[in-house]
VEXDREN-2710 file (C-alpha; in Angstrom, 1 decimal):
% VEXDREN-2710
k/r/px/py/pz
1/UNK/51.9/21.3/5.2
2/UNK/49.8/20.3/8.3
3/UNK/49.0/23.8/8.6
4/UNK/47.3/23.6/5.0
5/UNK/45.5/20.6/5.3
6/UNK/44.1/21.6/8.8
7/UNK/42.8/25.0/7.2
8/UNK/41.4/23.0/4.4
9/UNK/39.2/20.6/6.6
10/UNK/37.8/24.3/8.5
11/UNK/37.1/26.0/5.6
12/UNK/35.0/23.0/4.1
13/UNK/33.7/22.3/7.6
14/UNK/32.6/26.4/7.5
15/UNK/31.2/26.2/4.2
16/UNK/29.4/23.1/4.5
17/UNK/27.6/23.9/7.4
18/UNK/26.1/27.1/5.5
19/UNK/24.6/23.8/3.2
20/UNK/22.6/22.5/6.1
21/UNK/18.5/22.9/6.7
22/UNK/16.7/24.8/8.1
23/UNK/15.0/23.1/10.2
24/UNK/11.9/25.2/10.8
25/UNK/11.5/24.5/7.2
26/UNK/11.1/20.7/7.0
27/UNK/8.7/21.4/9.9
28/UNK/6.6/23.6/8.4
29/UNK/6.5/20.9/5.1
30/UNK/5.8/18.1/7.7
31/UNK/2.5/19.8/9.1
32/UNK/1.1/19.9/5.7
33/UNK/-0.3/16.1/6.2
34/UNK/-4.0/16.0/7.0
35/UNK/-4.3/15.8/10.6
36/UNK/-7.4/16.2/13.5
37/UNK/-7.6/19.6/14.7
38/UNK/-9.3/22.1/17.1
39/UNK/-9.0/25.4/17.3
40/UNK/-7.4/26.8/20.4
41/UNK/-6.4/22.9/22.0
42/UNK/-2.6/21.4/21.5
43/UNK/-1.3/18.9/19.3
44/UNK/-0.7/16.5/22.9
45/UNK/-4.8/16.9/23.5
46/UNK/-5.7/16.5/20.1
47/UNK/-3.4/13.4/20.5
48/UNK/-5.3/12.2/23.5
49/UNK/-8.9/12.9/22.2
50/UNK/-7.5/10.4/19.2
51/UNK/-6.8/7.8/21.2
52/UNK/-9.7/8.0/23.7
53/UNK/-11.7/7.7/20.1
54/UNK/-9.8/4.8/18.7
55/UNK/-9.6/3.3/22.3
56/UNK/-13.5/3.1/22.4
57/UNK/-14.1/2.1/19.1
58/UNK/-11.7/-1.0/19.9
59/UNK/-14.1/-1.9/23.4
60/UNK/-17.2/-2.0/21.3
61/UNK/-15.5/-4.4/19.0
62/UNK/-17.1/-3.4/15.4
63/UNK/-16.3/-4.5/12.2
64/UNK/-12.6/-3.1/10.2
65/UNK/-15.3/-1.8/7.8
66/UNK/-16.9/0.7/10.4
67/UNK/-14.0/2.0/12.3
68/UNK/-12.5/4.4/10.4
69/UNK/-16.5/5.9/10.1
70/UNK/-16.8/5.7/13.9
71/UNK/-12.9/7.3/14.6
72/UNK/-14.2/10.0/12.1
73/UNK/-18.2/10.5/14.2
74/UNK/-16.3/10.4/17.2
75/UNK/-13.9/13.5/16.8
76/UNK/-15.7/15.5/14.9
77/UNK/-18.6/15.4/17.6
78/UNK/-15.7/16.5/20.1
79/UNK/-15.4/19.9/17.7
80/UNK/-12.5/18.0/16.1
81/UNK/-12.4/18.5/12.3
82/UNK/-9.9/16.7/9.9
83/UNK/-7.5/19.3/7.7
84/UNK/-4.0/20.0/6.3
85/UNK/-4.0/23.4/7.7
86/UNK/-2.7/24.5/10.6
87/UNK/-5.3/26.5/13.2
88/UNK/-2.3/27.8/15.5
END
């Protein structure tokens, strides 16, 4: 009896993990949100040259109204542009 119910729990351990995702999958559907990018730099500079931006912008202390035109001035005259696909 313990025999069976120990084989039962492995076989559904063995077929559920055939049920799990891949994860390079949900990855791949992640990256599909618009996002700053440059061709040739990594995601960490891209980070970095976002937050230099919005860190500026928050010094000269301008209106709500004029940041997200400012955040947008300031990347894209870094060679930044704004897009769902992926340059890698």
């Amino acid at each position: 009896m313990k025999f069976d119910v120990f084989s039962t729990i492995i076989f559904s351990m063995i077929i559920l993990s055939g049920c799990a995702s891949d994860p390079t999958t949900y990855q791949s559907v992640q990256q599909q949100e618009p996002t700053w990018q440059k061709s040739g730099v990594s995601q960490n500079d891209v980070n970095s040259a976002l937050q230099k931006c919005r860190y500026d912008i928050g010094m000269a202390n301008v209106s709500s109204e004029k940041e997200n035109t400012l955040l947008t001035a300031c990347l894209e005259s870094k060679g930044y542009r704004h897009t769902t696909n992926r340059l890698n």
